[in-house]
PQR file of N, CA, C, O and H, with PARSE charges and radii, in Angstrom:
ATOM      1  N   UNK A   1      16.316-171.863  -7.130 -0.4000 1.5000
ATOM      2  CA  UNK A   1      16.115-172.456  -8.431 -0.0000 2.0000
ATOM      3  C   UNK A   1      16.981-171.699  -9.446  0.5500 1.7000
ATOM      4  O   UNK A   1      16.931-170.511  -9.766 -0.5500 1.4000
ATOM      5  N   UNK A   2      17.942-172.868  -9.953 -0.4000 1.5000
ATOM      6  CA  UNK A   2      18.806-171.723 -11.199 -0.0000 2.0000
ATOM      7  C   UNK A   2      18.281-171.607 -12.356  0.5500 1.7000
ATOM      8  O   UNK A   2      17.903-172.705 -12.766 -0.5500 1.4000
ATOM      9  H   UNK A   2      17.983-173.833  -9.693  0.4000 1.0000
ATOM     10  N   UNK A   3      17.998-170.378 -13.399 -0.4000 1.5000
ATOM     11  CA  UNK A   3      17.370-170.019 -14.278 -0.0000 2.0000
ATOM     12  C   UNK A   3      18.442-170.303 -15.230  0.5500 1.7000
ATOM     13  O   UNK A   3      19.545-169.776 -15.088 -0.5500 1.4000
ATOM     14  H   UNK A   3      18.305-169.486 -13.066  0.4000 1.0000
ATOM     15  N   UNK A   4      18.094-171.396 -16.544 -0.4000 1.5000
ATOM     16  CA  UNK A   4      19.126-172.310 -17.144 -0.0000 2.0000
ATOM     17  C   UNK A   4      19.196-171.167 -18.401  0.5500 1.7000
ATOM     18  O   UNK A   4      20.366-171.163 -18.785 -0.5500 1.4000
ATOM     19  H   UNK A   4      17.198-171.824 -16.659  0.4000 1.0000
ATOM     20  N   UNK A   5      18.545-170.380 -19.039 -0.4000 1.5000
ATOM     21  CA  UNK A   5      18.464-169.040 -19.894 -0.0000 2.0000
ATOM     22  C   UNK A   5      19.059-168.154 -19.612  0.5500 1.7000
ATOM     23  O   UNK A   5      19.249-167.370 -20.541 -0.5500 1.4000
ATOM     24  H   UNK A   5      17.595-170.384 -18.727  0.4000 1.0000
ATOM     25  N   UNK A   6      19.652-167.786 -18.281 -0.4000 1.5000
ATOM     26  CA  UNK A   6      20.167-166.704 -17.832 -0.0000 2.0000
ATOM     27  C   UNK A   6      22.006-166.115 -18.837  0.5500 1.7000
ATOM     28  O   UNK A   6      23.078-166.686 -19.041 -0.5500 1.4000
ATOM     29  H   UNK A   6      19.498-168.423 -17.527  0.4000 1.0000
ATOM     30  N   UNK A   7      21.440-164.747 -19.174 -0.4000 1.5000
ATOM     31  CA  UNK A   7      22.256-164.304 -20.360 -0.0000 2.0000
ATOM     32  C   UNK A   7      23.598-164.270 -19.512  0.5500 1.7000
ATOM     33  O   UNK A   7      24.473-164.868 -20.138 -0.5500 1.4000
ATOM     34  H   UNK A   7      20.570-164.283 -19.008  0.4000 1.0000
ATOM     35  N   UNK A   8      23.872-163.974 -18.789 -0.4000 1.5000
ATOM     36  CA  UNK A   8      24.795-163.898 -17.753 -0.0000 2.0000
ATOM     37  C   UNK A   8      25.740-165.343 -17.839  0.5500 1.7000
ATOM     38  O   UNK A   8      26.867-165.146 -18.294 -0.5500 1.4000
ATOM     39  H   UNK A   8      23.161-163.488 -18.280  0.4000 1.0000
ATOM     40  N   UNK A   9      25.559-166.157 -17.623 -0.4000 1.5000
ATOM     41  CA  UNK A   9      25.630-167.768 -17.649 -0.0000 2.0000
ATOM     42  C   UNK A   9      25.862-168.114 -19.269  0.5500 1.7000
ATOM     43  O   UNK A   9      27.083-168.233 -19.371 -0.5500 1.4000
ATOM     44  H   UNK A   9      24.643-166.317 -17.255  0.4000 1.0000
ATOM     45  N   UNK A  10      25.631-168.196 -19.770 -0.4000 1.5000
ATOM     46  CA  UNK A  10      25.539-168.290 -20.966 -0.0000 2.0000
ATOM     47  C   UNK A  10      26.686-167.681 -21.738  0.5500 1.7000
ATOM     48  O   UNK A  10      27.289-168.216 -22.668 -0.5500 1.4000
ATOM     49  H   UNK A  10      24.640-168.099 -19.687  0.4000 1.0000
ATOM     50  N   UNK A  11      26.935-166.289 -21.135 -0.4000 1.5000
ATOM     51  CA  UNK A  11      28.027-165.411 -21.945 -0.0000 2.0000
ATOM     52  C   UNK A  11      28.957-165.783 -21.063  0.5500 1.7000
ATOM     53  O   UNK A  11      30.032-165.307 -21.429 -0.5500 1.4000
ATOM     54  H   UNK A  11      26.445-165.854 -20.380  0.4000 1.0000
ATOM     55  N   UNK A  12      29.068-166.389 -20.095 -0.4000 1.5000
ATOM     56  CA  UNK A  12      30.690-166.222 -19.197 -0.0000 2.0000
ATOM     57  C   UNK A  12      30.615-167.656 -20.250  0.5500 1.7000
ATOM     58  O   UNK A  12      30.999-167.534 -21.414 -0.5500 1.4000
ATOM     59  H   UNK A  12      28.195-166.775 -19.798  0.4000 1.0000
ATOM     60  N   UNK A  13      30.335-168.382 -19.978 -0.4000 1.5000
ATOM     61  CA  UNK A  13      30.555-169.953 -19.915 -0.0000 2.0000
ATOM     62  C   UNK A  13      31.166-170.143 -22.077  0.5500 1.7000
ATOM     63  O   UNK A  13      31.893-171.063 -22.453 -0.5500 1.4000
ATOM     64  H   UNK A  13      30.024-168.482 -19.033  0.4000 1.0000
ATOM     65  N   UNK A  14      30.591-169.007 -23.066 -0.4000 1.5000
ATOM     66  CA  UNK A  14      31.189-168.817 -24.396 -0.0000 2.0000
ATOM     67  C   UNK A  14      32.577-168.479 -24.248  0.5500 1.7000
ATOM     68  O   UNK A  14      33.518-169.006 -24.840 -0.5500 1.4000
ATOM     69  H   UNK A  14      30.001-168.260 -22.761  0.4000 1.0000
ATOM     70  N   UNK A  15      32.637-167.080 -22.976 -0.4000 1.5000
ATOM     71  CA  UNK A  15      33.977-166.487 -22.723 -0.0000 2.0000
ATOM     72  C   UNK A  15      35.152-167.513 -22.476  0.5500 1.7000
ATOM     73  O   UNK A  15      36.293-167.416 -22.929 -0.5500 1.4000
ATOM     74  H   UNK A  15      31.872-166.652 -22.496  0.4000 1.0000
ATOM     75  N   UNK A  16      34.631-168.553 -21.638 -0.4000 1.5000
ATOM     76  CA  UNK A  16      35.972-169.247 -21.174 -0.0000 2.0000
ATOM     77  C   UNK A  16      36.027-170.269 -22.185  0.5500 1.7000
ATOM     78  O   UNK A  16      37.023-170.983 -22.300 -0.5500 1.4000
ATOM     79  H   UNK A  16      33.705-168.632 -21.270  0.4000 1.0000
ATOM     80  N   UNK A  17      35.196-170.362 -22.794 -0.4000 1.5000
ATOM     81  CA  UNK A  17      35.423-171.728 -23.822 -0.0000 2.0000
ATOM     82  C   UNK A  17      36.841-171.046 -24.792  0.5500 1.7000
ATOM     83  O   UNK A  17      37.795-171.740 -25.142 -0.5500 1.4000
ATOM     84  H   UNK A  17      34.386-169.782 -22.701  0.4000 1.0000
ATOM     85  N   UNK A  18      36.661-169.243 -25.166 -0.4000 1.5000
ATOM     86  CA  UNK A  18      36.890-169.469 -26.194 -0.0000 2.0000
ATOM     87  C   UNK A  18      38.392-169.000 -25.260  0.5500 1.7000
ATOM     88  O   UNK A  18      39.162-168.446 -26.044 -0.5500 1.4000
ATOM     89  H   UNK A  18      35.886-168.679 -24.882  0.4000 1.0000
ATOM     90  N   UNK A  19      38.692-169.038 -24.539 -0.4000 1.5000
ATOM     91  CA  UNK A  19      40.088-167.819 -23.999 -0.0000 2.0000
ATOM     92  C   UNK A  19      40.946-168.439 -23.315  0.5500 1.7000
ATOM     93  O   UNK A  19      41.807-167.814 -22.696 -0.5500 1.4000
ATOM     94  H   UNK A  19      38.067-169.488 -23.901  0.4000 1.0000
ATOM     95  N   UNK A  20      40.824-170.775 -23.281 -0.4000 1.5000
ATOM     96  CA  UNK A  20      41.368-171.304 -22.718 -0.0000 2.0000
ATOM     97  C   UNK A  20      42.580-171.992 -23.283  0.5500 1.7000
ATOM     98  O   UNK A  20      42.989-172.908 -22.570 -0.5500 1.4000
ATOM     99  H   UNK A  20      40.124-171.282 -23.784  0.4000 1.0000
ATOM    100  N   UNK A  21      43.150-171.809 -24.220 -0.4000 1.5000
ATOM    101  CA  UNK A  21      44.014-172.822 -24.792 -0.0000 2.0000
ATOM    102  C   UNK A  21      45.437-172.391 -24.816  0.5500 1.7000
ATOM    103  O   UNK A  21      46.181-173.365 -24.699 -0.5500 1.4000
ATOM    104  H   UNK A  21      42.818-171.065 -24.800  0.4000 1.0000
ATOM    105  N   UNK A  22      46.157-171.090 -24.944 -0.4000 1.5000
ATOM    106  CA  UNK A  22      47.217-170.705 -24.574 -0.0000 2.0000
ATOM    107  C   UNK A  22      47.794-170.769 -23.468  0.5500 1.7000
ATOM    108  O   UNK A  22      48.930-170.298 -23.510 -0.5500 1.4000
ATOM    109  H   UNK A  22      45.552-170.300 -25.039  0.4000 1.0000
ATOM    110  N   UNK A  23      47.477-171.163 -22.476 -0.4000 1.5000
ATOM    111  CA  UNK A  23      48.376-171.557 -21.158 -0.0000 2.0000
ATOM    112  C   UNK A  23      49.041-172.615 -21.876  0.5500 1.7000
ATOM    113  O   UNK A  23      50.113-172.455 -22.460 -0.5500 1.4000
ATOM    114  H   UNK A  23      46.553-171.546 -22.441  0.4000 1.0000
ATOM    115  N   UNK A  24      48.281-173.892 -21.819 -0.4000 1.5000
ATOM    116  CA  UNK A  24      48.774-175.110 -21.797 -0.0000 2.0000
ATOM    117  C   UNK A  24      50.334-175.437 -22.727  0.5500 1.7000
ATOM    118  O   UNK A  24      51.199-176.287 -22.519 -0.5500 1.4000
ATOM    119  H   UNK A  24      47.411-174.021 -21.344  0.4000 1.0000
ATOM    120  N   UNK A  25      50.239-174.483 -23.686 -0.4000 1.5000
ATOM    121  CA  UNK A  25      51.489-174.038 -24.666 -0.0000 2.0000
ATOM    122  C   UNK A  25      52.493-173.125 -24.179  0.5500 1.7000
ATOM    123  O   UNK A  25      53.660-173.178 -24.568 -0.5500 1.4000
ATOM    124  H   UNK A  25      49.536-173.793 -23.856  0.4000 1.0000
ATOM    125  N   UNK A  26      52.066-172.280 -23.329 -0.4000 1.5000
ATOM    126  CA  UNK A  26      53.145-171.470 -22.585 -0.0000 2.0000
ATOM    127  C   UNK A  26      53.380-172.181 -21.442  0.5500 1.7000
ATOM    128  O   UNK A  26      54.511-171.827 -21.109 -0.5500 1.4000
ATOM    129  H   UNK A  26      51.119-172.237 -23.012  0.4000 1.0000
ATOM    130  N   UNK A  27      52.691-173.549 -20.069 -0.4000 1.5000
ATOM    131  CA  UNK A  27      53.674-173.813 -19.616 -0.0000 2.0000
ATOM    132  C   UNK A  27      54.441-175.212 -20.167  0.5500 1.7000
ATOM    133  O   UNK A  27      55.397-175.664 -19.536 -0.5500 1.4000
ATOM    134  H   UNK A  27      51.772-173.837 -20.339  0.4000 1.0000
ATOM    135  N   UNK A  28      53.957-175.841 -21.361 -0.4000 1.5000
ATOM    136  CA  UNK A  28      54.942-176.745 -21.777 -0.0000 2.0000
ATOM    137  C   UNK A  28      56.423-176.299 -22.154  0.5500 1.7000
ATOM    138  O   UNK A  28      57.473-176.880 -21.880 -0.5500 1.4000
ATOM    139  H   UNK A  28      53.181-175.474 -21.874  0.4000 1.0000
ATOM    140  N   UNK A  29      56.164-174.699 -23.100 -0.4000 1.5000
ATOM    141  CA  UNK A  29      57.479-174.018 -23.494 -0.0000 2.0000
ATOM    142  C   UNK A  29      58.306-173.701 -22.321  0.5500 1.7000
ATOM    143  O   UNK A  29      59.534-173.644 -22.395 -0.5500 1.4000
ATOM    144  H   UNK A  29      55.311-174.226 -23.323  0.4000 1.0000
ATOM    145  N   UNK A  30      57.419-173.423 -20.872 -0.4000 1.5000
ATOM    146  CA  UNK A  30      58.368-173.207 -19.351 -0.0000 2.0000
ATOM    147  C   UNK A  30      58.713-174.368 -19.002  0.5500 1.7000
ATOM    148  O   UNK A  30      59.930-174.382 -18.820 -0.5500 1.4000
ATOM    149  H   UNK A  30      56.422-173.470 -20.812  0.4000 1.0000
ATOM    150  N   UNK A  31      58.171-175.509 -18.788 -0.4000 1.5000
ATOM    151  CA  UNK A  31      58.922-176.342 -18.333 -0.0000 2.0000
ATOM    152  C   UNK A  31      60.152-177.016 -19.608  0.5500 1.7000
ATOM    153  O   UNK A  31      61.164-177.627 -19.263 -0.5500 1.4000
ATOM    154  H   UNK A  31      57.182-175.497 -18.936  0.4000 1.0000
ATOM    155  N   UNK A  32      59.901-176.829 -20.602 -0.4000 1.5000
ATOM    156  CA  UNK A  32      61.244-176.774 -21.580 -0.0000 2.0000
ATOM    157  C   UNK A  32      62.055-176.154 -21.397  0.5500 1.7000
ATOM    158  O   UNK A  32      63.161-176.693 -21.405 -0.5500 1.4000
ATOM    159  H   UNK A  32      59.079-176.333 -20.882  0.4000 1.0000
ATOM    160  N   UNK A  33      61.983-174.932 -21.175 -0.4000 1.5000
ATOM    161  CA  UNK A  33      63.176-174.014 -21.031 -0.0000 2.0000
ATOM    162  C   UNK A  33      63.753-174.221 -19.349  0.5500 1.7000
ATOM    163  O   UNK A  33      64.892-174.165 -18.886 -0.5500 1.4000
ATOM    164  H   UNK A  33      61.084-174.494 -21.169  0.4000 1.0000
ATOM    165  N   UNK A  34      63.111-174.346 -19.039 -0.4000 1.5000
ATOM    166  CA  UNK A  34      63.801-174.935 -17.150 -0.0000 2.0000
ATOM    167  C   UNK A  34      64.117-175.764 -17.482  0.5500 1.7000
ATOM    168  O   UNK A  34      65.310-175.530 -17.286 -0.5500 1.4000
ATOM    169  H   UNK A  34      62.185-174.391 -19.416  0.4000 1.0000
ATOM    170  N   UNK A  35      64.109-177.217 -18.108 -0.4000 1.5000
ATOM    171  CA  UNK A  35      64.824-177.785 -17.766 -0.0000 2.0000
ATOM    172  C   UNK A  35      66.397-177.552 -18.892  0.5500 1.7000
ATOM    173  O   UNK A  35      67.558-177.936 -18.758 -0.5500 1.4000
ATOM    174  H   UNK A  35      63.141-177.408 -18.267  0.4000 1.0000
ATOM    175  N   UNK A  36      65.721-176.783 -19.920 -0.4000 1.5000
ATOM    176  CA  UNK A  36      67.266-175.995 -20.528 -0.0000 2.0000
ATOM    177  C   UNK A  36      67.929-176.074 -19.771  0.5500 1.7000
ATOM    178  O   UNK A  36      68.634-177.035 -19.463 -0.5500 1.4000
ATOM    179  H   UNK A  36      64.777-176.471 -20.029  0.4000 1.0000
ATOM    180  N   UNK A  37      67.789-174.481 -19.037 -0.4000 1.5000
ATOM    181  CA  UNK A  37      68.429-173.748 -18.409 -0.0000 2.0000
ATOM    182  C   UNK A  37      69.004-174.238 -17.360  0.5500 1.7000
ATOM    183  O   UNK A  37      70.213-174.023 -17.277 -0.5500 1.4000
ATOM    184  H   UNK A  37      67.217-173.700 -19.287  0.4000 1.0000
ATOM    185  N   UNK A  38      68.352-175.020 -16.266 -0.4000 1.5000
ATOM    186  CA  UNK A  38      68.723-175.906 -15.340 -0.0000 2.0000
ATOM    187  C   UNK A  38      70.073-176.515 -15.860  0.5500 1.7000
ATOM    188  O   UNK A  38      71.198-176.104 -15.576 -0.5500 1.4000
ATOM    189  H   UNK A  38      67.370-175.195 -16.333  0.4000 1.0000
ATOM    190  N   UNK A  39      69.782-177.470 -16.596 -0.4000 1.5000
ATOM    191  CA  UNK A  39      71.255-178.055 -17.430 -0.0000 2.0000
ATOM    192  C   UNK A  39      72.257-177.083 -17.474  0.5500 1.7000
ATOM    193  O   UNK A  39      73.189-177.388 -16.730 -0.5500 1.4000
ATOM    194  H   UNK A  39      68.868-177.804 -16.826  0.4000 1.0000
ATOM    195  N   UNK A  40      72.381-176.258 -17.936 -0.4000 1.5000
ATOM    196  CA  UNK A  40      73.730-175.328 -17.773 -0.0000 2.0000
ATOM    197  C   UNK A  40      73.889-174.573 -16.872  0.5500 1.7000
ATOM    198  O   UNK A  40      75.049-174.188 -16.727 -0.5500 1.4000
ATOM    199  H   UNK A  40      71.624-176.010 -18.540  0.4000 1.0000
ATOM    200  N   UNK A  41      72.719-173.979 -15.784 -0.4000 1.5000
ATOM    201  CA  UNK A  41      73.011-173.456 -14.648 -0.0000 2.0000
ATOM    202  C   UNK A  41      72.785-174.088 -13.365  0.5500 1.7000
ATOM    203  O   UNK A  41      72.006-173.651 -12.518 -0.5500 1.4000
ATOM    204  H   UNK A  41      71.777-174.292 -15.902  0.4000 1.0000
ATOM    205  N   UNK A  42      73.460-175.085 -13.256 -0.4000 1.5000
ATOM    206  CA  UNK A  42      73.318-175.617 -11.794 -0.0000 2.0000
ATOM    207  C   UNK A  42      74.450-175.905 -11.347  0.5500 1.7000
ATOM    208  O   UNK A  42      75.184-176.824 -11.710 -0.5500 1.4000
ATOM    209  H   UNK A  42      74.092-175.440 -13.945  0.4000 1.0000
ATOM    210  N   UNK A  43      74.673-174.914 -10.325 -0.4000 1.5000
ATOM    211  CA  UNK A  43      75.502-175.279  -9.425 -0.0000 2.0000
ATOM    212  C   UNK A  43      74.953-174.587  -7.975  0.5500 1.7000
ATOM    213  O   UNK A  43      74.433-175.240  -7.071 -0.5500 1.4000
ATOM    214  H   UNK A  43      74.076-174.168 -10.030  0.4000 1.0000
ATOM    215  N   UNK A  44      75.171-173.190  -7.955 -0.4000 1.5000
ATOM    216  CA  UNK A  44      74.973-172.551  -6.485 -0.0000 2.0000
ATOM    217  C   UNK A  44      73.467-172.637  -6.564  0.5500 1.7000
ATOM    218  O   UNK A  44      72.909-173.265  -7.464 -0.5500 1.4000
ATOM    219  H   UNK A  44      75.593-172.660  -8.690  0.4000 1.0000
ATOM    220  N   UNK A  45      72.859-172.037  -5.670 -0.4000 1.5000
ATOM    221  CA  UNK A  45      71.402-171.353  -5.386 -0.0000 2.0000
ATOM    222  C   UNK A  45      71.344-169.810  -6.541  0.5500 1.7000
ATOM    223  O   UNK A  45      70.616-169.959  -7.523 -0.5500 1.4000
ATOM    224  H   UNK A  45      73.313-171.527  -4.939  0.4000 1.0000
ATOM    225  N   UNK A  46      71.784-168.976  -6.463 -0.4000 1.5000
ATOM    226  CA  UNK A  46      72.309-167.922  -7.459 -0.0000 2.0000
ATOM    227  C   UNK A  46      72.258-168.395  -8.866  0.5500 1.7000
ATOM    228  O   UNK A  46      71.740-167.568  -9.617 -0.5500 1.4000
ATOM    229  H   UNK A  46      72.374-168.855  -5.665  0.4000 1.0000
ATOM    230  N   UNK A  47      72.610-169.380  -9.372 -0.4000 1.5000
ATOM    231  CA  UNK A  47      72.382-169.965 -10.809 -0.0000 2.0000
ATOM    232  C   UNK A  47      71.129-170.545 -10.940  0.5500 1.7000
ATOM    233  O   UNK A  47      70.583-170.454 -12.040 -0.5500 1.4000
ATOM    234  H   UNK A  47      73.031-170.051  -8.762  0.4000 1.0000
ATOM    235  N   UNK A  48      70.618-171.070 -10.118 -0.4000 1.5000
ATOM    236  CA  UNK A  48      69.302-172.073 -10.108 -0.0000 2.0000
ATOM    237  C   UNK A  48      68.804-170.778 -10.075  0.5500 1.7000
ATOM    238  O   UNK A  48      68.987-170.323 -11.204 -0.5500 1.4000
ATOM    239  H   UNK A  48      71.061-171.144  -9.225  0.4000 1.0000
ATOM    240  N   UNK A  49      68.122-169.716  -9.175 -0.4000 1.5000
ATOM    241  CA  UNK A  49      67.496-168.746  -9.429 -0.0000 2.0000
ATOM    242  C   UNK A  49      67.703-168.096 -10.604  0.5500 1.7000
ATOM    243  O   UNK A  49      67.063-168.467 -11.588 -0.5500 1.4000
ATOM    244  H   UNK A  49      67.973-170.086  -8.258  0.4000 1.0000
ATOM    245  N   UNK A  50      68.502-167.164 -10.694 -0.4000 1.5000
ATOM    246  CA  UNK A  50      68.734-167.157 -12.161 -0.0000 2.0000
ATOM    247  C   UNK A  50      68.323-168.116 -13.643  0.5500 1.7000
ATOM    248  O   UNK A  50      67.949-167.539 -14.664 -0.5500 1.4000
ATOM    249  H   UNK A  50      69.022-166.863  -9.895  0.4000 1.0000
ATOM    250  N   UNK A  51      68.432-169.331 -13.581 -0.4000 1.5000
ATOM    251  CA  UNK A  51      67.837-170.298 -14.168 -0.0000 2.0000
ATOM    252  C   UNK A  51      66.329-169.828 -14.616  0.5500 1.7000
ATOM    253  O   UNK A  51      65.811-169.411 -15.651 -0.5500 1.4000
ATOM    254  H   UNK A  51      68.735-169.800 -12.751  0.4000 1.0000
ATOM    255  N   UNK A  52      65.787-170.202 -12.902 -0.4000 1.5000
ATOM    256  CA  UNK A  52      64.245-170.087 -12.592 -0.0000 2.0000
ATOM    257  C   UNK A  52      63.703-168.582 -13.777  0.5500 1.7000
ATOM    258  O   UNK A  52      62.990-168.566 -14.780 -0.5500 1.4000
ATOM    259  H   UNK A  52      66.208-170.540 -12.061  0.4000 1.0000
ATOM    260  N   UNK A  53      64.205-167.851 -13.279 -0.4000 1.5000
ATOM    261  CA  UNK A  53      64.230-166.434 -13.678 -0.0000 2.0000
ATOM    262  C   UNK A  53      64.244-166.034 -15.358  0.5500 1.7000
ATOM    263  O   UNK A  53      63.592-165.138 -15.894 -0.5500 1.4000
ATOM    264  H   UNK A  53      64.783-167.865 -12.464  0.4000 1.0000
ATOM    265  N   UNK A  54      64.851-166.646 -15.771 -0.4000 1.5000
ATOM    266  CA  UNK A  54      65.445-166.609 -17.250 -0.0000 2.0000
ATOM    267  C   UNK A  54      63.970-168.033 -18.590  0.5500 1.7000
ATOM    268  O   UNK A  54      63.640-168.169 -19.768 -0.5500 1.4000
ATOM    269  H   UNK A  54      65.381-167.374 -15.336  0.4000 1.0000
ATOM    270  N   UNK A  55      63.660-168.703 -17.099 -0.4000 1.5000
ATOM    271  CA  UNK A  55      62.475-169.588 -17.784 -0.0000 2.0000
ATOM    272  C   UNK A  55      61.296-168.535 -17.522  0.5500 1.7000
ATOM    273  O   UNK A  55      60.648-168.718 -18.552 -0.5500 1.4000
ATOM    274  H   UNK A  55      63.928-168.593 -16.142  0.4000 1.0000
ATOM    275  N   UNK A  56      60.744-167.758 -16.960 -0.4000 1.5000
ATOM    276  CA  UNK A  56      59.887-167.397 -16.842 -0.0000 2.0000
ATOM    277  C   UNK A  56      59.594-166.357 -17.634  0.5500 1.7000
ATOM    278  O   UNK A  56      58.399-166.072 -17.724 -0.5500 1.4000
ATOM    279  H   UNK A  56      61.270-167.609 -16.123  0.4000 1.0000
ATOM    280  N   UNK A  57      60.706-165.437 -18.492 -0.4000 1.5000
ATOM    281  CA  UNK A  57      61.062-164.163 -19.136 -0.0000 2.0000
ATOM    282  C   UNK A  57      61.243-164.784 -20.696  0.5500 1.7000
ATOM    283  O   UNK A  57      61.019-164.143 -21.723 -0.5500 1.4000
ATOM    284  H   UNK A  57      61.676-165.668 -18.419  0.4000 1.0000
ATOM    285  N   UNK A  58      61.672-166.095 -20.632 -0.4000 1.5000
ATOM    286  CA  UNK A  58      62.208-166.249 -22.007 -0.0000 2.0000
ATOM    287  C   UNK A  58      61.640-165.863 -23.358  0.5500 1.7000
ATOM    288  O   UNK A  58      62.243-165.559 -24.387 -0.5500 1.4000
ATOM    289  H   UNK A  58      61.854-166.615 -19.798  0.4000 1.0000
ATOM    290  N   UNK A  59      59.943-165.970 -23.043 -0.4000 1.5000
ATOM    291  CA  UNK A  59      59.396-165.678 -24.429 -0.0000 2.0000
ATOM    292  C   UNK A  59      59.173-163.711 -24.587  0.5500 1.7000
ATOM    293  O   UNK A  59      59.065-162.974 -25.568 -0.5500 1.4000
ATOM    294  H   UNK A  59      59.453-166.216 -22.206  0.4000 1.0000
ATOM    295  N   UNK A  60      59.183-163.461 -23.105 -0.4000 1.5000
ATOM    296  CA  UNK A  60      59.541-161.502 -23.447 -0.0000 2.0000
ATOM    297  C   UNK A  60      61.055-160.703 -23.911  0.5500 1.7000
ATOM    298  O   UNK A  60      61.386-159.559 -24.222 -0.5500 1.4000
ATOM    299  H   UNK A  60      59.270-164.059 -22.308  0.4000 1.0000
ATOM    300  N   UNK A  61      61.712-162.006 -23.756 -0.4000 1.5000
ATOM    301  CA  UNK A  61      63.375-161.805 -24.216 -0.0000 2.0000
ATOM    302  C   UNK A  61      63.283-162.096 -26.036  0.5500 1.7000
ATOM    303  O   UNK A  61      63.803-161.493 -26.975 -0.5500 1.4000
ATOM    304  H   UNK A  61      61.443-162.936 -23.504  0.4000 1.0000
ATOM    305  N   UNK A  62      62.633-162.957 -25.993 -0.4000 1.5000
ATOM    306  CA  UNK A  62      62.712-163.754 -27.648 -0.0000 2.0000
ATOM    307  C   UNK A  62      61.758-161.785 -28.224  0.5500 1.7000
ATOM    308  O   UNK A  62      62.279-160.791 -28.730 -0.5500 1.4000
ATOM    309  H   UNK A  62      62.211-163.446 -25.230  0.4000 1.0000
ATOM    310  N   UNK A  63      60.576-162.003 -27.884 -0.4000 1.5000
ATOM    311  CA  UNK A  63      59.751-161.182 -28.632 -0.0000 2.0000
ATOM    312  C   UNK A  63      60.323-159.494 -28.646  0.5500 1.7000
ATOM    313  O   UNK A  63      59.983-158.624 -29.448 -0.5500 1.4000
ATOM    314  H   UNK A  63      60.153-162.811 -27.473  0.4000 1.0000
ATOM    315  N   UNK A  64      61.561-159.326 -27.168 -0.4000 1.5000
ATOM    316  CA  UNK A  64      61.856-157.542 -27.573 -0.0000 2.0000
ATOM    317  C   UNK A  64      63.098-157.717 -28.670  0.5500 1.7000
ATOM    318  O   UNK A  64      63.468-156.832 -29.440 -0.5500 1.4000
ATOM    319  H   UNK A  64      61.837-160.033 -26.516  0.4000 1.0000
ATOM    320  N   UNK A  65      63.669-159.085 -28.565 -0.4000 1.5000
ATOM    321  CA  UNK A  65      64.855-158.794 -29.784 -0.0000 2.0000
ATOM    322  C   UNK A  65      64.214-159.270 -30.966  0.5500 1.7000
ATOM    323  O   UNK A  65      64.602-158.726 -32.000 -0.5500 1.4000
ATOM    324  H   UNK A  65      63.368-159.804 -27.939  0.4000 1.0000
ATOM    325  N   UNK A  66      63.652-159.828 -31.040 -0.4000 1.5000
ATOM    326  CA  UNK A  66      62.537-160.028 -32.724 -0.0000 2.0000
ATOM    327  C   UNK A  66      62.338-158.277 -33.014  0.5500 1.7000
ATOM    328  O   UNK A  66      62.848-157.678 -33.961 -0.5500 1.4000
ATOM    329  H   UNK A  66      63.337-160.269 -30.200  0.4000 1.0000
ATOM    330  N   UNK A  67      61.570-157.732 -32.066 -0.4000 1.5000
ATOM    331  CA  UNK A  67      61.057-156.190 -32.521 -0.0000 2.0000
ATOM    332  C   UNK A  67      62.637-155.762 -32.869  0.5500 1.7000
ATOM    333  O   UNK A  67      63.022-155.529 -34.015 -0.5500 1.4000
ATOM    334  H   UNK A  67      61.156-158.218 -31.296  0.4000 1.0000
ATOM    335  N   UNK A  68      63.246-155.716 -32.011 -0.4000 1.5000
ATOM    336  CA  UNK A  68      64.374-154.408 -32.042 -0.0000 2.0000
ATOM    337  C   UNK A  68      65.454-154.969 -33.259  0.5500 1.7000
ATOM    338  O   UNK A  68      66.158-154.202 -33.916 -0.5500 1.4000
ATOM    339  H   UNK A  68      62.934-155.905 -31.080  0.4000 1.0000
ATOM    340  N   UNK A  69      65.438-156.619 -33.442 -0.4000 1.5000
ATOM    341  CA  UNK A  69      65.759-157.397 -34.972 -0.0000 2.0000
ATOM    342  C   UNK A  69      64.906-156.145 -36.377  0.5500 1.7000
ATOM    343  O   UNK A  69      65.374-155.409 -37.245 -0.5500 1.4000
ATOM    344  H   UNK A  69      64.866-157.242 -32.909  0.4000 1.0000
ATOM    345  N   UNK A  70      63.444-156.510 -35.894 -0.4000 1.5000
ATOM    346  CA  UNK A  70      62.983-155.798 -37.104 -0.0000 2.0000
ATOM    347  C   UNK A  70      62.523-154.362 -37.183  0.5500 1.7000
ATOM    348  O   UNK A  70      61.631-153.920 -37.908 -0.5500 1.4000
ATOM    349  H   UNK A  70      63.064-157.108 -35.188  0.4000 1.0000
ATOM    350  N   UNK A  71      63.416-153.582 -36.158 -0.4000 1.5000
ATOM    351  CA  UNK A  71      63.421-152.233 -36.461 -0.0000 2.0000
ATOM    352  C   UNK A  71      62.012-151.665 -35.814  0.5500 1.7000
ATOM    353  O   UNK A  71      61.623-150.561 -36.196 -0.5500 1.4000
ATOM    354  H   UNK A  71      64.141-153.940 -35.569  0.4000 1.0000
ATOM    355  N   UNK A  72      61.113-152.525 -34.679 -0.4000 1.5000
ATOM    356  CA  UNK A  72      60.312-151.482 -34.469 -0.0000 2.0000
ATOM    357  C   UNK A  72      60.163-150.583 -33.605  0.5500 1.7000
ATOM    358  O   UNK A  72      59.276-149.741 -33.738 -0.5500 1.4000
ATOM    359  H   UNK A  72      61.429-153.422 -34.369  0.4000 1.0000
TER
END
């Protein structure tokens, strides 16, 4: 019998409500940038990886030259 009060239950089920909505924005921005990147790097296997590679990093590339832009 599941105990429908249980604090346990109750606090996970607030947790995920509130901690779900940033994926869905980070992989729309990945599949944007793949298919960027794709567009100008396709030719070998070596570019397509690279490609792959460069979509998955893009927003830790944007955010260390923003810092090192503003001096921190």
């Amino acid at each position: 019998m599941l105990n429908k009060d249980n604090k346990y239950t109750s606090s996970r089920m607030i947790n995920v409500s509130q901690h779900g909505g940033i994926g869905g924005i980070w992989f729309l921005g990945f599949i944007g940038t793949l298919f960027y990147y794709l567009h100008f790097h396709s030719g070998t296997i070596k570019l397509v990886a690279f490609a792959i590679f460069k979509a998955v990093f893009w927003l830790a590339y944007l955010i260390y030259y923003l810092f090192q832009f503003m001096k921190i």
